[in-house]
Biotite code that builds the C-alpha atoms (Angstrom):
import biotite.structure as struc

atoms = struc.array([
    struc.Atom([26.165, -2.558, -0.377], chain_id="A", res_id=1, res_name="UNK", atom_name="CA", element="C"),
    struc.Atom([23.280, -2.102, -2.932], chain_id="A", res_id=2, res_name="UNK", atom_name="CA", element="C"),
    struc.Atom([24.299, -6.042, -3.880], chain_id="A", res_id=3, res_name="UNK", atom_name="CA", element="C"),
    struc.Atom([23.378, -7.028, -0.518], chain_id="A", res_id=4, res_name="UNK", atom_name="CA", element="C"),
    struc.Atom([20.462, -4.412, -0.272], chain_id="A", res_id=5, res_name="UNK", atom_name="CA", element="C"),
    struc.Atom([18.770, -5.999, -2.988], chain_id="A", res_id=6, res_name="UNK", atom_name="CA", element="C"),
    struc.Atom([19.356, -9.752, -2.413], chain_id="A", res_id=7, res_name="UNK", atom_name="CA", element="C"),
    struc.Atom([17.394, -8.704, 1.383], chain_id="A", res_id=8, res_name="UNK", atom_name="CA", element="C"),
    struc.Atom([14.656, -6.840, 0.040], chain_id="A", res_id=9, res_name="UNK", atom_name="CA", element="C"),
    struc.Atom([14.163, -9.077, -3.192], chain_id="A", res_id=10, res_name="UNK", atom_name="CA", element="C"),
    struc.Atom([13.410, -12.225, -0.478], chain_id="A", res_id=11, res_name="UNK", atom_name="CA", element="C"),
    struc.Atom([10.106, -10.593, 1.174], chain_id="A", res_id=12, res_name="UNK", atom_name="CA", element="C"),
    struc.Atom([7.269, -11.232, -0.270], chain_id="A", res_id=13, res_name="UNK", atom_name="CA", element="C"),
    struc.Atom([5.044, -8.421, -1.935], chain_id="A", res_id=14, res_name="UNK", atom_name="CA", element="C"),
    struc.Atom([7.829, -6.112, -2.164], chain_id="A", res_id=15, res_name="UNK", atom_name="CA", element="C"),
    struc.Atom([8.988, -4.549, -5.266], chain_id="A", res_id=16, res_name="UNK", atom_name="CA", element="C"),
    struc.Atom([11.737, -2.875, -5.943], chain_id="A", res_id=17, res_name="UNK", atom_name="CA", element="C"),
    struc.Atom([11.350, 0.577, -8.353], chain_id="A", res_id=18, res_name="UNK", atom_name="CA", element="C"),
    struc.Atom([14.437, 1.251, -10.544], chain_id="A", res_id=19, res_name="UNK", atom_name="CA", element="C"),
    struc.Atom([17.007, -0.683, -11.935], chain_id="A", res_id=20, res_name="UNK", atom_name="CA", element="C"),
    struc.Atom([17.649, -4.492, -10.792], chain_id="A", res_id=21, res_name="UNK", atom_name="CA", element="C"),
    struc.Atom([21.133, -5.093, -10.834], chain_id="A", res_id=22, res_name="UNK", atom_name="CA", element="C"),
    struc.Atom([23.651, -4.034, -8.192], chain_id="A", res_id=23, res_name="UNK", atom_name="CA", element="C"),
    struc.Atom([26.009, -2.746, -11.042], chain_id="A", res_id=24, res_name="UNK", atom_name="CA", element="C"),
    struc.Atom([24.173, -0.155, -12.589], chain_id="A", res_id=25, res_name="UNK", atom_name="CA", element="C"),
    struc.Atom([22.865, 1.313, -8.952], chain_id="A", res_id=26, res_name="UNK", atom_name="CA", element="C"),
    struc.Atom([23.717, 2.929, -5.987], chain_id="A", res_id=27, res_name="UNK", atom_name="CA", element="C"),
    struc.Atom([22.931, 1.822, -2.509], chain_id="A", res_id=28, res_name="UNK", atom_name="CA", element="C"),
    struc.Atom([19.512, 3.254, -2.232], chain_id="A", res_id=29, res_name="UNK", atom_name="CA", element="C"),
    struc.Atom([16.526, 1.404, -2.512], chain_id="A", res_id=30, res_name="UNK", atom_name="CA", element="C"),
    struc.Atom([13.042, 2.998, -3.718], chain_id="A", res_id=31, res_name="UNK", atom_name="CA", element="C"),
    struc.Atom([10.202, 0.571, -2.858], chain_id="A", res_id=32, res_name="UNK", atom_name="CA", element="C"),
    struc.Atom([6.678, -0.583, -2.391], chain_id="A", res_id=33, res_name="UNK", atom_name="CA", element="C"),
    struc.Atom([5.268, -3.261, -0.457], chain_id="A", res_id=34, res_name="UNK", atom_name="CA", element="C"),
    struc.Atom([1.606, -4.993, -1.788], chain_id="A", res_id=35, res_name="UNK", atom_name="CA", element="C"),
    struc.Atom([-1.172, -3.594, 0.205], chain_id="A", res_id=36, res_name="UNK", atom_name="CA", element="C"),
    struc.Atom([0.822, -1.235, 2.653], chain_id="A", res_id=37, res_name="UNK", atom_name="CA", element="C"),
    struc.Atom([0.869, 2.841, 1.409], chain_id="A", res_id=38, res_name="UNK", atom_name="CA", element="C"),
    struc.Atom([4.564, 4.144, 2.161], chain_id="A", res_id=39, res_name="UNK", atom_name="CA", element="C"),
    struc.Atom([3.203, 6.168, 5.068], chain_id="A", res_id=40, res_name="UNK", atom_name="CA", element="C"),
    struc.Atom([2.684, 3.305, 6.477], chain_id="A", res_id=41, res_name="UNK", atom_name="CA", element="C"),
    struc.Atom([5.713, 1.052, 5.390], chain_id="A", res_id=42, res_name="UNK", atom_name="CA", element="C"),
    struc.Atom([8.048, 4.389, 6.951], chain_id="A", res_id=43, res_name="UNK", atom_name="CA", element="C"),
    struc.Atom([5.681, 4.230, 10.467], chain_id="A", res_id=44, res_name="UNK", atom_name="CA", element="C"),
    struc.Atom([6.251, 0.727, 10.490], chain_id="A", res_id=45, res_name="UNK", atom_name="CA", element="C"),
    struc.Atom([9.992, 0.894, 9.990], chain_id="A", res_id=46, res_name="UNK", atom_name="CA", element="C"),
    struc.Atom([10.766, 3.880, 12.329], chain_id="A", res_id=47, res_name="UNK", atom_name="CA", element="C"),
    struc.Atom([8.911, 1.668, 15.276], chain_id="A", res_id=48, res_name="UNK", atom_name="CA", element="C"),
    struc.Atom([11.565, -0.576, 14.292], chain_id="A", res_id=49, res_name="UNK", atom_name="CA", element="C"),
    struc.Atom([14.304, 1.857, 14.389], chain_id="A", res_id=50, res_name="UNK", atom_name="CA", element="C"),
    struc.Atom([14.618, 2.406, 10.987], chain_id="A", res_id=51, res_name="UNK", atom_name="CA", element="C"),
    struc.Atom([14.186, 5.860, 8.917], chain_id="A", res_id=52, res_name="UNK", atom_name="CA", element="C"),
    struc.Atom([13.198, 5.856, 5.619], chain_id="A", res_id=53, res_name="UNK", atom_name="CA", element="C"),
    struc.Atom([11.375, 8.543, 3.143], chain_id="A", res_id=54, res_name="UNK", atom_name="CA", element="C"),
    struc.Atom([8.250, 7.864, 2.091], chain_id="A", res_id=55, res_name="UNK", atom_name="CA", element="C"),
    struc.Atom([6.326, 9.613, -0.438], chain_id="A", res_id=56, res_name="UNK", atom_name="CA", element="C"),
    struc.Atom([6.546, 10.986, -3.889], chain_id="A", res_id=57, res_name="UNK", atom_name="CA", element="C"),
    struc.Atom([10.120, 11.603, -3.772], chain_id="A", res_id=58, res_name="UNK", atom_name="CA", element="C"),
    struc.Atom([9.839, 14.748, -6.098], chain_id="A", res_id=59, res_name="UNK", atom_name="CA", element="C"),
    struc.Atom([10.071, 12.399, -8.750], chain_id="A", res_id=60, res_name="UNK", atom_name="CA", element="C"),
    struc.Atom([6.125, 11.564, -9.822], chain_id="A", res_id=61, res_name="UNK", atom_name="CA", element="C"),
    struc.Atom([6.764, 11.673, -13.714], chain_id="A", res_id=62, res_name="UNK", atom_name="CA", element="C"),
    struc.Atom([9.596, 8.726, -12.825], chain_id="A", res_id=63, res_name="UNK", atom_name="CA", element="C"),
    struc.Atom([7.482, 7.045, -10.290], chain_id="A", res_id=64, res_name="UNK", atom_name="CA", element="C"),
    struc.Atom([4.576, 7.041, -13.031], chain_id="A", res_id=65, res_name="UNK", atom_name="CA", element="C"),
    struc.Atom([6.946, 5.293, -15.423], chain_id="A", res_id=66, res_name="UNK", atom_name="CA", element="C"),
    struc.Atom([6.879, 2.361, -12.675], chain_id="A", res_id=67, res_name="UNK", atom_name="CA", element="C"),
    struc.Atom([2.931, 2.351, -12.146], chain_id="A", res_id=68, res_name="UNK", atom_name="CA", element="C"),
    struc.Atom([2.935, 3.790, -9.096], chain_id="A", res_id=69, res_name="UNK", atom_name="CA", element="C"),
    struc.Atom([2.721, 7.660, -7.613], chain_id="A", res_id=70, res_name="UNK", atom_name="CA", element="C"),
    struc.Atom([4.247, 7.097, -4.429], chain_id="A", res_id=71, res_name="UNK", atom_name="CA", element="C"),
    struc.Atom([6.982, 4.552, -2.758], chain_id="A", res_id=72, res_name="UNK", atom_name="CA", element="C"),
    struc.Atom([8.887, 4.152, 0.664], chain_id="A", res_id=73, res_name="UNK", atom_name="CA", element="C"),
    struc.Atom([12.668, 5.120, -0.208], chain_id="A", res_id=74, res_name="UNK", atom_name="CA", element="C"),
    struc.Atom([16.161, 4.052, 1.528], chain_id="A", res_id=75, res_name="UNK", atom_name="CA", element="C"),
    struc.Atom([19.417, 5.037, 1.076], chain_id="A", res_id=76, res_name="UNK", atom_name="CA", element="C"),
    struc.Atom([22.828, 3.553, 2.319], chain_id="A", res_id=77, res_name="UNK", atom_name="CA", element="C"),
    struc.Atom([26.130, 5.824, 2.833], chain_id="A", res_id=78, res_name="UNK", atom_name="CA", element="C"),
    struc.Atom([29.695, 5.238, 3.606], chain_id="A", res_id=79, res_name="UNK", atom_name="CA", element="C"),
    struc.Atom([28.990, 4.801, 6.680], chain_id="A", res_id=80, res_name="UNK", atom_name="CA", element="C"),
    struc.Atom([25.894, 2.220, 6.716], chain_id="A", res_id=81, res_name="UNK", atom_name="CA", element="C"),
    struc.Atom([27.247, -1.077, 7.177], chain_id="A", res_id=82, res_name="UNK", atom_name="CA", element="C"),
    struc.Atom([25.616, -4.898, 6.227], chain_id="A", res_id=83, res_name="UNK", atom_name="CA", element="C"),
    struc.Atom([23.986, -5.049, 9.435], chain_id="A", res_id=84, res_name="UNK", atom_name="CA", element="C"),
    struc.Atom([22.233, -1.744, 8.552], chain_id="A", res_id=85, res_name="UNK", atom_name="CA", element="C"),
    struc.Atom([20.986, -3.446, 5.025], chain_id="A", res_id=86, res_name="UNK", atom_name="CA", element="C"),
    struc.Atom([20.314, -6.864, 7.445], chain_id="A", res_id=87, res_name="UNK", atom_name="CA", element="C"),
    struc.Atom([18.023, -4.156, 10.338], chain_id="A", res_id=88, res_name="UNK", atom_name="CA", element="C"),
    struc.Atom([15.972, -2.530, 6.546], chain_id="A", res_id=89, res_name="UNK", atom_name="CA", element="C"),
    struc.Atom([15.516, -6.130, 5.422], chain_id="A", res_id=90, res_name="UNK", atom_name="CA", element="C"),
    struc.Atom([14.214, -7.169, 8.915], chain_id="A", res_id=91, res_name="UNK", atom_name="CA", element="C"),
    struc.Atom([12.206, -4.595, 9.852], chain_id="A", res_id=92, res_name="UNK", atom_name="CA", element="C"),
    struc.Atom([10.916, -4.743, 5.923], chain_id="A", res_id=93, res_name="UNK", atom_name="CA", element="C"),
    struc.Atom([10.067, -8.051, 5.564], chain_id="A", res_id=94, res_name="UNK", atom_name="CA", element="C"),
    struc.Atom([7.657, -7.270, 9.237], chain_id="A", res_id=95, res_name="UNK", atom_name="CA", element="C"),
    struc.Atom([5.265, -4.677, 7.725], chain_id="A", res_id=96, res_name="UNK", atom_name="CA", element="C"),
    struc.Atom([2.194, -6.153, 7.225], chain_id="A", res_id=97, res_name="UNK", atom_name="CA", element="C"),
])
């Protein structure tokens, strides 16, 4: 899962992932910041699109800091997410303008 997370949301343009880049040494959830959109935004955008994400400073601001940034849009993926809920982030993502 965070394999195919991170293939989707490495293809749109102006998003960057936070964290570590390979699917290895990562779990499926996906901290995130698209160029010119805050992560209020990027979460409004995404629930219109049926698609709930956290958005904020994650209560992790030192970390987020480290990154150059002080606040991100965040997603997560459990057991029971499946590809086509990785394909519906990646979609609705790679919309937000």
């Amino acid at each position: 899962m965070a394999r195919h997370g991170l293939a989707r949301l490495r293809a749109i343009p102006g998003l960057r992932i936070i964290g570590r880049q390979r699917a290895e040494h990562r779990v499926p959830v996906f901290t995130f910041v698209i160029e010119g959109q805050s992560p209020a935004t990027i979460a409004r955008a995404l629930d219109q699109r049926g698609v709930a994400i956290r958005a904020g400073d994650m209560a992790a601001l030192p970390l987020l800091k480290r990154f150059g940034v002080t606040e991100a849009a965040r997603a997560s993926a459990y057991v029971y997410s499946t590809r086509e809920d990785i394909d519906r982030l990646g979609d609705a993502s790679s919309q937000v303008r």
